[in-house]
N, C-alpha and C positions, 0 to 999 in steps of 0.2 A: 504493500500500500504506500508506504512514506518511496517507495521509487517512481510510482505512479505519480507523486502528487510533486516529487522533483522537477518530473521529465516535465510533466504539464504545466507548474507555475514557475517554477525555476530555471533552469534550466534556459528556456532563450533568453532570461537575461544576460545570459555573462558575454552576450555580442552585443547588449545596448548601452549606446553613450549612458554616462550618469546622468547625463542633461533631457535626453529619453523619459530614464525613469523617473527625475522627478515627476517632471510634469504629468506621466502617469498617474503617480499617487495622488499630486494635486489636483490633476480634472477629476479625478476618482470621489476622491475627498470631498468636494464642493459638489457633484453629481449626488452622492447618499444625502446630501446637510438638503439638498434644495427637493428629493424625495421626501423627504424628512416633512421640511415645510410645507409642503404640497398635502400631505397627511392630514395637517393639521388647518389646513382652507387660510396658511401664512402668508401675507403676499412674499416675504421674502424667498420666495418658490424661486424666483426672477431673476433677482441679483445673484444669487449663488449658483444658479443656473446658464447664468449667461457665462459667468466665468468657469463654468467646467466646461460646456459647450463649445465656447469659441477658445480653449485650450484642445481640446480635440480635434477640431478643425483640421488645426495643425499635425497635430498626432497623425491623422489615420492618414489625411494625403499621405504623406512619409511611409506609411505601412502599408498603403497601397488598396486600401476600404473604403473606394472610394462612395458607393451607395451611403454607409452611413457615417461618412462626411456629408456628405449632402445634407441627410438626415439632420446632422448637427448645425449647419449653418440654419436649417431650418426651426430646429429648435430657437438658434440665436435668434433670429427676426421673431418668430412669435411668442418670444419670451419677454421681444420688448414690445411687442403686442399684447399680452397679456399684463405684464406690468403696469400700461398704460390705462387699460380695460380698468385692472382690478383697482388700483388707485383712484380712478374716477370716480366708480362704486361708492369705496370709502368716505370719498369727500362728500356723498351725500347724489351724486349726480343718476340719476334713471335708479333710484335704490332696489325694486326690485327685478328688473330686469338680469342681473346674475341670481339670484339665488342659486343654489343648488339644484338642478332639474334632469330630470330622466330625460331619456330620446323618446319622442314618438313614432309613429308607424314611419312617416313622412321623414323625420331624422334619421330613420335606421338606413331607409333605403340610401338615400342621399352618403349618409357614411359608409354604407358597401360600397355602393358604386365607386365614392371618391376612393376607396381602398384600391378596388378593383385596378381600375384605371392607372391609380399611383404606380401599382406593383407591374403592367404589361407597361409603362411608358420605361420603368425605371431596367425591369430584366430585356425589354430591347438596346435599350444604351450600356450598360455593362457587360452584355453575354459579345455585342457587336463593337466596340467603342472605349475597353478600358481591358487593362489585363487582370480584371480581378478574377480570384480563386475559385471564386462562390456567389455568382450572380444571381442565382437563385434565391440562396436565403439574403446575402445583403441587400435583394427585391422586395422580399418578403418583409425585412425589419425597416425597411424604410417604409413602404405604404403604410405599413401597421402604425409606426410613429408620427408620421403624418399627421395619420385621422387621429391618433391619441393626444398629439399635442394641442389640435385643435379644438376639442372637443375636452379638454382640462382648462384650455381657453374661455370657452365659455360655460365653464362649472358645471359639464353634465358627467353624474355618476360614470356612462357608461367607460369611459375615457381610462379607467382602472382597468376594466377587462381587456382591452385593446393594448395597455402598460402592458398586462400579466404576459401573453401570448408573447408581445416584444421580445418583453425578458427573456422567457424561456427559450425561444430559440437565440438570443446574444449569447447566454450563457455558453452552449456547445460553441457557437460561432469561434469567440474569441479563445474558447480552450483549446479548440482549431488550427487556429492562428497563431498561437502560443503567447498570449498576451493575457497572464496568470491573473494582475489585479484588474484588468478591465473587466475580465470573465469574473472573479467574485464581487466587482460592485455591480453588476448586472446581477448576480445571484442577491445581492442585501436589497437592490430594488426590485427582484421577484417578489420576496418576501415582503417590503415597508410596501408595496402595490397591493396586495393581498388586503393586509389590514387596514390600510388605506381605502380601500375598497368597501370593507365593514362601515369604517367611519363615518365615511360618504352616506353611505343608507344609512347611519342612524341618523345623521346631521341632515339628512332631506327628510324624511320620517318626522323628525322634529319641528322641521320648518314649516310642515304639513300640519301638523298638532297647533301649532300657534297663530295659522294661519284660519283654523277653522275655531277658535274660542274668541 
């Protein structure tokens, strides 16, 4: 077992600059803190999000992932979309227009589709257009993140389930790859996605409760 978990988390580092791995641990680090807040409906989801994101940026070009680089500039822009959104809220502006809310019939289809769509634009330009490894699944976690970012954007539960799947295929992706801490922060945001997920249904659940007394 402890050879297994050499060869998989350790083991390619001893070919990366030091300067590699920090920033590793750093986009890692700021990734879990800004799940974290995300958990908890913090705006500070944003800030600490934008800085693990657009440190990644950097990262995966270099490592040649390119899909979810993409993905992460994506993240960047709608994270300073959502910032802007959740702040506004705050101040009092359109107060209930974010609440916490489920999709409806009309949201679901809309977010297939945009999934849909993401994942055949994104595995035509990788499988044709980039030397990546695994155009398939880096297709797959970019559509999925997409619609999860956007849809955490504007505060609908479902946006947890669409995280969960993400993760769960980053996880294998990255141990893949050999990128040990990327693959366990993708594994500690399986898990904060999960209950994060709980949370959401109580804190909609409740807003439903308050909204009918």
């Amino acid at each position: 077992m402890g050879d297994v978990l050499y060869s998989w988390f350790l083991a390619p580092y001893q070919s990366y600059t030091l300067t590699s791995i920090v920033l590793e641990a750093l986009a890692a680090v700021f990734g879990i803190l800004s799940v974290w807040f995300a958990k908890k409906n913090n705006i500070w989801v944003y800030p600490t999000g934008i800085i693990s994101t657009a440190t990644y940026v950097f990262l995966l070009v270099s490592w040649g992932v390119y899909g979810d680089a993409v993905i992460n500039v994506y993240y960047t822009v709608m994270s300073v979309y959502g910032w802007w959104v959740w702040a506004n809220v705050r101040k009092g502006d359109d107060e209930d227009s974010l609440s916490i809310t489920r999709l409806s019939h009309k949201g679901w289809s809309f977010t297939l589709v945009f999934t849909v769509i993401n994942f055949a634009i994104f595995y035509f330009i990788l499988s044709r257009y980039t030397d990546s490894t695994v155009p398939m699944l880096d297709a797959i976690t970019t559509a999925l993140a997409f619609a999860a970012m956007y849809l955490m954007a504007r505060k609908k539960v479902e946006n947890w389930a669409m995280w969960i799947a993400c993760d769960v295929i980053s996880v294998g992706l990255y141990i893949y790859k050999g990128y040990g801490v990327t693959a366990l922060q993708y594994l500690v945001f399986l898990v904060l996605a999960v209950f994060a997920h709980f949370a959401w249904v109580k804190m909609y659940n409740e807003q439903k409760t308050q909204h009918k007394a």
